[in-house]
C-alpha positions as CSV (number, residue, x, y, z in Angstrom):
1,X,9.6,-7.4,0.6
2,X,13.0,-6.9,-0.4
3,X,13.4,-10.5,-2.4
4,X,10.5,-9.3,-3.7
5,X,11.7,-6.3,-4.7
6,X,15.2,-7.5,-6.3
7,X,13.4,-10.7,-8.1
8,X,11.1,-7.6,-9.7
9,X,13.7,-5.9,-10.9
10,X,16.5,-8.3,-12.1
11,X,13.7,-11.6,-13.1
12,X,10.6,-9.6,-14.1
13,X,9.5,-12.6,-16.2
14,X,10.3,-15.2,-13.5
15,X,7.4,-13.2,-11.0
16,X,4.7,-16.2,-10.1
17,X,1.7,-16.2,-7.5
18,X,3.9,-17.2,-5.0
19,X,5.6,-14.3,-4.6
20,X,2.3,-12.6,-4.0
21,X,1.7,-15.3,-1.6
22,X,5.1,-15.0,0.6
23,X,4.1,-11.5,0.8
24,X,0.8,-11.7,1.9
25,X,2.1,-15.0,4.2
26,X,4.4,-12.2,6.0
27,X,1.4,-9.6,7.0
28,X,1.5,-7.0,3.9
29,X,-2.0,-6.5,2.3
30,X,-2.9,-6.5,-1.5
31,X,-2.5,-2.6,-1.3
32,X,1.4,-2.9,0.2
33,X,2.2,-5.7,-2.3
34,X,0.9,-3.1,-4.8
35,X,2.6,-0.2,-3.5
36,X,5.5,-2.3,-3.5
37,X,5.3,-3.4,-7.2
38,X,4.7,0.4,-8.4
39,X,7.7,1.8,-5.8
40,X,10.1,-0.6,-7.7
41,X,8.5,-0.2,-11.3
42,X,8.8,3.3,-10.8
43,X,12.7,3.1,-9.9
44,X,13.7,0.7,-12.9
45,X,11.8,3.4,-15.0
46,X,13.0,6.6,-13.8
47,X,16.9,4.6,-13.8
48,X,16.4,3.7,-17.2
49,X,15.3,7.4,-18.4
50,X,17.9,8.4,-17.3
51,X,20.5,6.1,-18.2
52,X,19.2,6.2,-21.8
53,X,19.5,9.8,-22.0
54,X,22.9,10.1,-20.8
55,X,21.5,12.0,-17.4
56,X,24.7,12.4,-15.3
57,X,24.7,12.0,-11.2
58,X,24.4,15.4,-9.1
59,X,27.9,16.3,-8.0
60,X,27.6,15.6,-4.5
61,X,26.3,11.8,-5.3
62,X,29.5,9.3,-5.3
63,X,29.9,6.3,-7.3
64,X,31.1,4.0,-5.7
């Protein structure tokens, strides 16, 4: 799920059928996988709102 998850986000283009397959290979339905794909969608988005729109960190969230 997590390979999964980090391929999503850094090599969206590179996704294939057999990522779907590893998933479903390890026990996760077609619902999880797409729980999974809108979970991590939604967190690139959200990230990238913000980031665009100069949105600062709370102040008890480090960077570090």
């Amino acid at each position: 799920m997590l390979e999964y998850a980090v391929k999503l986000t850094h090599e969206p283009a590179a996704m294939s059928a057999l990522d779907i397959d590893n998933l479903r290979s390890v026990g996760f339905s077609d619902r999880d996988i797409l729980d999974i794909a809108e979970v991590t969608a939604y967190y690139a988005y959200a990230n990238r709102i913000a980031d665009g729109l100069g949105v600062s960190t709370e102040p008890w969230i480090f960077d570090s």
